[in-house]
N, C-alpha and C positions, 0 to 999 in steps of 0.2 A: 440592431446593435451597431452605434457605432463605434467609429476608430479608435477615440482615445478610449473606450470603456475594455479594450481590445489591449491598449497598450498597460493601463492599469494591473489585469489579472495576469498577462506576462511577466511584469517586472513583481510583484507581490511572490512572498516564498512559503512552501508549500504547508511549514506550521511558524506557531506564536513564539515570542522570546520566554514565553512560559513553557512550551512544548521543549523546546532544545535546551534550558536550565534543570528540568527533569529528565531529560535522556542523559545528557551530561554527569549526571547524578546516578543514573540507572549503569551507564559505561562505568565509572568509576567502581559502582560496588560491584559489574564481575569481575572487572580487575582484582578488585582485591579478593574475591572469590577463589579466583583461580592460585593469587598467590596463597594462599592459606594453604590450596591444595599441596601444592610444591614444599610449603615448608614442614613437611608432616615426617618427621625422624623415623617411623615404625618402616619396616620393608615394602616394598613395593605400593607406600602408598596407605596401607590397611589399618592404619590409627583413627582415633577419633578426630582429628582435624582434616586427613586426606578423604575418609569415606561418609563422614554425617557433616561436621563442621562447613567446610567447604562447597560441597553443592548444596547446601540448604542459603547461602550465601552468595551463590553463582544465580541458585531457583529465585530469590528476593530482586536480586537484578534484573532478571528476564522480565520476572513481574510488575518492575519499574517500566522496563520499557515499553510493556503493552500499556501502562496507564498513560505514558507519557506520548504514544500514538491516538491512543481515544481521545483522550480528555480534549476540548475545546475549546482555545484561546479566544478569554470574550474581546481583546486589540485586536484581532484579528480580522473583523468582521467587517 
């Protein structure tokens, strides 16, 4: 191996502009997840927006983000 093949995978980041436009996307919707949670009127929380709306909204995000970890940026390569 040499040097500059060295300095290439250095400077190169660790996913694709297609990986961080879908995490970007997957942040966003728990953001708004979470806020759904918070804007739920019912007492501590126990409405339909705080206890199903909300984390089913939060779970959609998480979900973005493993796809947006696996998935495989073909510019990347």
């Amino acid at each position: 191996m040499n040097y500059t093949n060295m300095e290439e995978n250095k400077n190169r980041l660790a996913f694709g502009k297609k990986n961080y436009t879908v995490m970007l996307v997957g942040l966003l919707v728990l953001a708004v997840g979470f806020i759904i949670m918070t804007l739920d009127k019912e007492a501590y929380g126990l409405g339909f927006m705080g206890i199903t709306l909300g984390p089913i909204v939060v779970l959609a995000g998480f979900i973005i983000e493993l796809f947006a970890i696996l998935v495989k940026d073909k510019t990347n390569e």
